[in-house]
N, C-alpha and C positions, 0 to 999 in steps of 0.2 A: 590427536583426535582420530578417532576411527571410522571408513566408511560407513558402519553401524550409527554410530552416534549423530557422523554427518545428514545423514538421510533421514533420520528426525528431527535433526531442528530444520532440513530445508525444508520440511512439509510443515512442520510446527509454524512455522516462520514463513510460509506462504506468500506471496506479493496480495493472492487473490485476500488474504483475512486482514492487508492492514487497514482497511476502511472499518473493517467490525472492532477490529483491536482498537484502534484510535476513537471509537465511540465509549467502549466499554472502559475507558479509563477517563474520560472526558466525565462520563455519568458517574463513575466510584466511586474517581480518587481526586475531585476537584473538588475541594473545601466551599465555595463559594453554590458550586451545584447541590453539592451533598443535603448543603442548607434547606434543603424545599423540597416537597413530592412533586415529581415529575411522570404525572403516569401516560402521557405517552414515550419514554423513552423505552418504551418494549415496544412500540411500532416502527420506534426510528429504526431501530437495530432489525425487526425482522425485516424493517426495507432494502436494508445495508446488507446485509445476511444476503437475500433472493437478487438484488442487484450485481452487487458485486461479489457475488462467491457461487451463487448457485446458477447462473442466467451464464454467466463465463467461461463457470466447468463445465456447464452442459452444452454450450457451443463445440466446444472444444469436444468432446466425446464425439459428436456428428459427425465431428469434421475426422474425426479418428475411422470412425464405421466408414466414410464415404473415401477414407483413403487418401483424403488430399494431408494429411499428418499422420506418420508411424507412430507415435506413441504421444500418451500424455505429457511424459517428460519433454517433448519438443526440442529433442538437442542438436536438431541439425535447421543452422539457422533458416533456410532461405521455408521450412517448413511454420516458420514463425508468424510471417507474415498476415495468413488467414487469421491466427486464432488473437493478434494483436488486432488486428483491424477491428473484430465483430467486436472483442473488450472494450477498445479505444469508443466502439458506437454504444456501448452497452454503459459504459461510465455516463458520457454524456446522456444517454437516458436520464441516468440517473440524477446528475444534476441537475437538467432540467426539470427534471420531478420535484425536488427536492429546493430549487431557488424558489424567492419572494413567499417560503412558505414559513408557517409557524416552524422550523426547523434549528435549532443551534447554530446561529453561526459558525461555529468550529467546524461543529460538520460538514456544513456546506461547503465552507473552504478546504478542509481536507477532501474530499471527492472532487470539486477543481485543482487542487493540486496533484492528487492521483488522476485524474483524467490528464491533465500535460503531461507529466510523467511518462504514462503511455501514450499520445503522441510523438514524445521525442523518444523512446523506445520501438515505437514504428518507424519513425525518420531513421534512425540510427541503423535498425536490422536491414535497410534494405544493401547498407554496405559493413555491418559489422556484428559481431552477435553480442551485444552488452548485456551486462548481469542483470535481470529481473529481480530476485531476491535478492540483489545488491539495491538496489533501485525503492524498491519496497521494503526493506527493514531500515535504510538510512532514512526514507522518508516518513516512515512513523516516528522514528527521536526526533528528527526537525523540526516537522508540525508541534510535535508536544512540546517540546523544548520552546518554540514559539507561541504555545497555550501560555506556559507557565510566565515568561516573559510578558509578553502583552497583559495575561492577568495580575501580576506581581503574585501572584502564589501559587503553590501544588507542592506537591511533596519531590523532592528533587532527586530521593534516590529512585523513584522512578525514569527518572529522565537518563540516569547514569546509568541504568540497568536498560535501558533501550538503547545507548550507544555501545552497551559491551555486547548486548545481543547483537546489532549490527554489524560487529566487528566476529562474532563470534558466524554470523549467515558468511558472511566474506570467504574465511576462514574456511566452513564447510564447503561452498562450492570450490574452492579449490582443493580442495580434501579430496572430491567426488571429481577434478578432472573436467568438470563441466565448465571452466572457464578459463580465458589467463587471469595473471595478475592486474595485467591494466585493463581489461574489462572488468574485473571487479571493484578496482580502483574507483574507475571512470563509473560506475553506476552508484557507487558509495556517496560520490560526490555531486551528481545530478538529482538522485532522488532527495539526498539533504537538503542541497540548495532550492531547488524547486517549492520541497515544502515548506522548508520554514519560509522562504520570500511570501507564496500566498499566503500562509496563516498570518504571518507579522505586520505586513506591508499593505495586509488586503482587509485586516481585523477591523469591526465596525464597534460602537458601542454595545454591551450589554455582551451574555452570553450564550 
């Protein structure tokens, strides 16, 4: 793999787009959703969209102008801090937005499972700098992988092609230098675990 190549799938592969990526497969490619019109699932997403991707990066920019972060990339840990913190508040916005409402369950649990996520990503950073795009691409196979289980159906090389992607985010941040191996290890295996537990463990009926 090439720095080239690496540096695309780390942005393709975003932590900030797994909450939009895990809707848009939940509304596509789930037999059981497919079945029905669902016309607001183009508000779910532009919630999820302005929530978790644009409210985040636009923190994060401020905080770049105001100098307390050198760059967007955020590669030097103890600079993490800030932009983890306002996320971590900016998730939980979001759930709370989003709980006891006409919302997907799926949803809902995936965004408290990205909201832990980045709490234990802010625990973590204040003494180590764990992989974020580790964290966020194993936690979208899990969650789905825990869709597809709890529902008993989905189409399954989706699932498999989210654990190759996962391994493939890995893979690039070490490509790019921007991690060790057991930070990427260690976040392969926190953001999986984390999500599939909410989605599995925490699944109500209906979908």
């Amino acid at each position: 793999m090439t720095d080239t190549v690496a540096r695309i799938i780390s942005w393709l592969l975003h932590p900030l787009f797994m909450c939009v990526y895990a809707a848009l497969i939940y509304y596509f490619m789930m037999p059981q959703v497919m079945a029905f019109s669902n016309q607001g699932q183009w508000v779910v997403i532009a919630l999820l969209l302005l929530t978790t991707v644009l409210l985040p990066a636009a923190s994060v920019f401020v905080l770049v102008r105001m100098g307390r972060v050198r760059s967007l990339q955020m590669e030097e840990q103890q600079q993490r801090n800030w932009p983890l913190l306002q996320t971590t508040l900016i998730y939980g916005m979001c759930y709370y937005m989003m709980k006891d409402k006409n919302i997907p369950v799926f949803i809902v649990l995936f965004v408290l499972g990205a909201l832990l996520n980045m709490i234990i990503a802010l625990i973590c950073n204040q003494r180590w700098k764990i992989s974020l795009h580790s964290i966020g691409a194993a936690g979208l196979a899990g969650g789905i992988a825990a869709l597809f289980l709890r529902s008993g159906d989905g189409p399954v090389w989706i699932a498999a092609l989210l654990f190759v992607l996962a391994g493939a985010v890995g893979t690039a941040r070490l490509q790019l230098r921007a991690h060790s191996p057991v930070q990427v290890a260690v976040g392969l295996v926190a953001g999986f675990v984390v999500q599939f537990g909410v989605v599995f463990f925490l699944w109500k009926d209906g979908f």
